[in-house]
N, C-alpha and C positions, 0 to 999 in steps of 0.2 A: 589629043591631049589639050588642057585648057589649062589656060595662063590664070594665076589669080596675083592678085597685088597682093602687096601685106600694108596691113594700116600701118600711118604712122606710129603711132599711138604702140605697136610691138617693136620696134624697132628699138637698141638697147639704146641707153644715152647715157653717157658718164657723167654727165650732170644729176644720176639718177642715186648718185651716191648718197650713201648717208655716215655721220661723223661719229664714230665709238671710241668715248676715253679711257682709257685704262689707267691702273695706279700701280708703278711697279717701283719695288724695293732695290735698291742699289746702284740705280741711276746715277750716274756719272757724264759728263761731255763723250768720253772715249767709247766709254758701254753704249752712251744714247747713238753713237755714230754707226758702229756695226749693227744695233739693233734696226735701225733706218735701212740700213743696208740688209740686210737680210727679211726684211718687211717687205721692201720695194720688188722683191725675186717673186714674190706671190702676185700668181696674174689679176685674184678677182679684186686686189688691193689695187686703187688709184692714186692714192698719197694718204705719207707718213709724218707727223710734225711730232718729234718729240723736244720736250721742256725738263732738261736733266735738272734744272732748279727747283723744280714742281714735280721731281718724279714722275711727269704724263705724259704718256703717248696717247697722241691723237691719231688714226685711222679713217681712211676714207673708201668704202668700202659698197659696193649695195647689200650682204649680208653681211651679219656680223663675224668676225672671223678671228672670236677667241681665241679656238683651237691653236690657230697659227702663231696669234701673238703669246699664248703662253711656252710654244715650240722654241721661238723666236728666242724667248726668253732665260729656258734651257740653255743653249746652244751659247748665248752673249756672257751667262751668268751672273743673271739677273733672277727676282723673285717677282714672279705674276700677284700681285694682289689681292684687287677687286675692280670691275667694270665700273665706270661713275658716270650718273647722270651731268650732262653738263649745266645744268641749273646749280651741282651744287659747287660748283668752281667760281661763280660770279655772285 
């Protein structure tokens, strides 16, 4: 049997993440907490920042993982929106 390496280059890295914002209806401090909290229970999610001021949750993610934030959203009730590029927030 023969040993092979695996390049580094496959190896996963959480720094591989990337940032998805969504715009959700009914945001609250209280809502925005459970929704954090029930975001963070999803393994391929690496960090959740929500802005109940701004209505946005920010996701860090290596896929995007709509499905889950509009589950999420279900569940805290809350209304899923739309996904927003982050250019148009600044």
């Amino acid at each position: 049997m023969k040993h092979f390496d695996i390049p580094i280059s496959c190896v996963y890295d959480p720094s591989m993440a990337r940032s998805f914002l969504y715009l959700i209806d009914g945001l609250n401090p209280e809502r925005g907490q459970r929704l954090k909290k029930a975001l963070d229970q999803v393994a391929e999610i690496t960090g959740v920042i929500v802005r109940p001021t701004h209505g946005v949750v920010e996701v860090h993610a290596p896929r995007d993982p709509e499905h889950h934030v509009k589950m999420a959203c279900a569940i805290v009730g809350t209304s899923f929106r739309v996904r927003m590029k982050k250019r148009s927030l600044f």
